[in-house]
N, C-alpha and C positions, 0 to 999 in steps of 0.2 A: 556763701554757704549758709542754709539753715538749719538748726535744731530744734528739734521738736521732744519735751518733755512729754513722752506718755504714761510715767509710769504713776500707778496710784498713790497719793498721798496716803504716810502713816500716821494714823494717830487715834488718839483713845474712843474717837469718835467717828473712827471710818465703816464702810460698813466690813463684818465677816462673815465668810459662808452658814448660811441658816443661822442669820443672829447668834453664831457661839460666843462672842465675845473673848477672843481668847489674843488681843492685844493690851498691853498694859505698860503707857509708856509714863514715868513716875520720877521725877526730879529725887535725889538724894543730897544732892550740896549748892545751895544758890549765896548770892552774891549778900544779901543782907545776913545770913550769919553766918557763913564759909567765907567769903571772899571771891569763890570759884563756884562755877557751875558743874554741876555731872547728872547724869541722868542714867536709870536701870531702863532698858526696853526689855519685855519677855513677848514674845509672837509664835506665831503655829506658822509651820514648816512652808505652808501653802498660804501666806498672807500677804493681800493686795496682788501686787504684780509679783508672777513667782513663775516659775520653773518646773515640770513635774517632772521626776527622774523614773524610769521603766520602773523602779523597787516600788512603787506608788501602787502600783497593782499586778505588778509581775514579782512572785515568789524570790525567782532567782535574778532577777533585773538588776541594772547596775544602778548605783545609788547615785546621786547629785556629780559628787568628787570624782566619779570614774568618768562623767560626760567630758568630751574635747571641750574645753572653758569658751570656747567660741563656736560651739555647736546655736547657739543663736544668733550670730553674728555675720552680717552680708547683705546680698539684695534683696531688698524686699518688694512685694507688691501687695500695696493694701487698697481691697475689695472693698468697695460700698455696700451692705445689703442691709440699708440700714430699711428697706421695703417690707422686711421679713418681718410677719408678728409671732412666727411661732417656734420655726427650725428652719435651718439649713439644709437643703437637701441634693441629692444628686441631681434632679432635678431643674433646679437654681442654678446650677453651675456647667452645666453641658454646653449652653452659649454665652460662655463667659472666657478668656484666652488666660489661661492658669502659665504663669511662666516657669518650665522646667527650672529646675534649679534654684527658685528664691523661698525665702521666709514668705510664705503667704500671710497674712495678717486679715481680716475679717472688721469692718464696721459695720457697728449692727442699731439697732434701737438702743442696746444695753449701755452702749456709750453717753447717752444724755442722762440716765440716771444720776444724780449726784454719789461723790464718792462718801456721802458719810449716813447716804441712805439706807433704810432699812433693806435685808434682804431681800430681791424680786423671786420668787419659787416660781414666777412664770416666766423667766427671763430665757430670750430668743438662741440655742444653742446649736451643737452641730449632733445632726443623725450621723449614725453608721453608713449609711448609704453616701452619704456627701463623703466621708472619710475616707471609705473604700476609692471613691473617685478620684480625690485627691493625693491617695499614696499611687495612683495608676498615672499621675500627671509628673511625678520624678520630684516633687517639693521638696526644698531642705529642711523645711519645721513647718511648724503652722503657729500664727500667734490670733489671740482672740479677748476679746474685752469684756469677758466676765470671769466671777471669780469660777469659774466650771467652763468647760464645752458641753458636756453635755446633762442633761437631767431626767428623772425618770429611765434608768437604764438598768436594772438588775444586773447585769452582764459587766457593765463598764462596757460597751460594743466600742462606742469613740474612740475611748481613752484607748482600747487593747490594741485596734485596727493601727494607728497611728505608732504606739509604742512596739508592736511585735517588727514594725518592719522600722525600728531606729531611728523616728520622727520625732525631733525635741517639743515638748507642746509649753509654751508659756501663755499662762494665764494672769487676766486682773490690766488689761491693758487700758488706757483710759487715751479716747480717740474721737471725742468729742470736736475738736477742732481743725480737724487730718482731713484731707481731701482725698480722693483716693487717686490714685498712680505710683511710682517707682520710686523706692528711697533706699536709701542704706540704714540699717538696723543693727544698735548696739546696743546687749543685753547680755548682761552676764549673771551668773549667778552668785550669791556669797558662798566662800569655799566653807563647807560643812562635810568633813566625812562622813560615810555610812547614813547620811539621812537622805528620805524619799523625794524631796525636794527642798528647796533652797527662794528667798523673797531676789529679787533682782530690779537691778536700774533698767531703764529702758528708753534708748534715744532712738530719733526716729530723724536722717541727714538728708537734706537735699540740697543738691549747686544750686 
């Protein structure tokens, strides 16, 4: 059996969406004059590899804590396209064999990015069009390796297509070294009541 760590590294120097810089991880007690180590972390809801919950952009959606704690968890089948320079599109995926029932997963170009690089506002994500496709193929989630699927979208089209019909979306996946084929996918999120999303580990098993 193998494991494979994809999820992104935290730390004061990783990148976050549109450079906000809204991670701050700050030692409070070290060993030269405590004895003991302790450290404060503060992060935004949606940092690194995370989780979106329906409340994310749906009014009355269900927050993090009401998702099944294993709504990301099971087969998965991770896609290459890493060919893509721009978007994902229905297109891209019509002769492609999407398997009912798994966590789909997406490698893309976004994956070689370093994770402590500056924001890409160009970086390769998913159209509505591909999403549409994708909720018509029976998926259990979709996961994706940036900190968005999609950009440039007034609407939120992606995020809404995916979430109206109770599709978990995890983002921030780091999949640089993944091959693509069939694995098993554990990912959970930390329990946070009432918040829109939640940061999450992320293993990716293969015999």
């Amino acid at each position: 059996m193998k494991i494979f760590d994809i999820s992104w590294p935290l730390s004061n120097e990783m990148t976050t969406y549109k450079n906000k810089k809204n991670v701050l991880i700050q030692p409070t007690q070290t060993f030269d004059i405590n004895n003991v180590r302790e450290t404060t972390i503060s992060i935004h809801s949606h940092t690194g590899t995370h989780i979106d919950a329906p409340s994310h952009f749906i009014k009355d959606g269900k927050s993090i804590d009401q998702l099944n704690p294993l709504c990301c968890c099971g087969p998965a089948q991770v896609i290459d396209m890493t060919h893509i320079d721009d978007r994902i599109t229905q297109n891209d995926l019509i002769n492609i064999t999407i398997k009912p029932h798994h966590i789909i997963i997406f490698k893309t170009k976004n994956s070689a990015l370093s994770p402590t690089a500056p924001f890409d506002y160009n970086f390769v994500y998913i159209d509505a069009s591909a999403a549409s496709y994708l909720v018509e193929q029976s998926i259990y989630a979709i996961g994706f390796d940036y900190l968005g699927i999609e950009r440039n979208q007034p609407e939120h089209d992606t995020h809404l297509t995916f979430m109206q019909h109770d599709l978990p979306i995890i983002e921030g996946l780091r999949l640089q070294n993944i091959k693509e084929g069939i694995y098993s996918l554990w990912c959970l999120p930390i329990k946070t009541p009432g918040l829109d999303g939640a940061p999450a580990r992320a293993l990716l098993i293969r015999d």
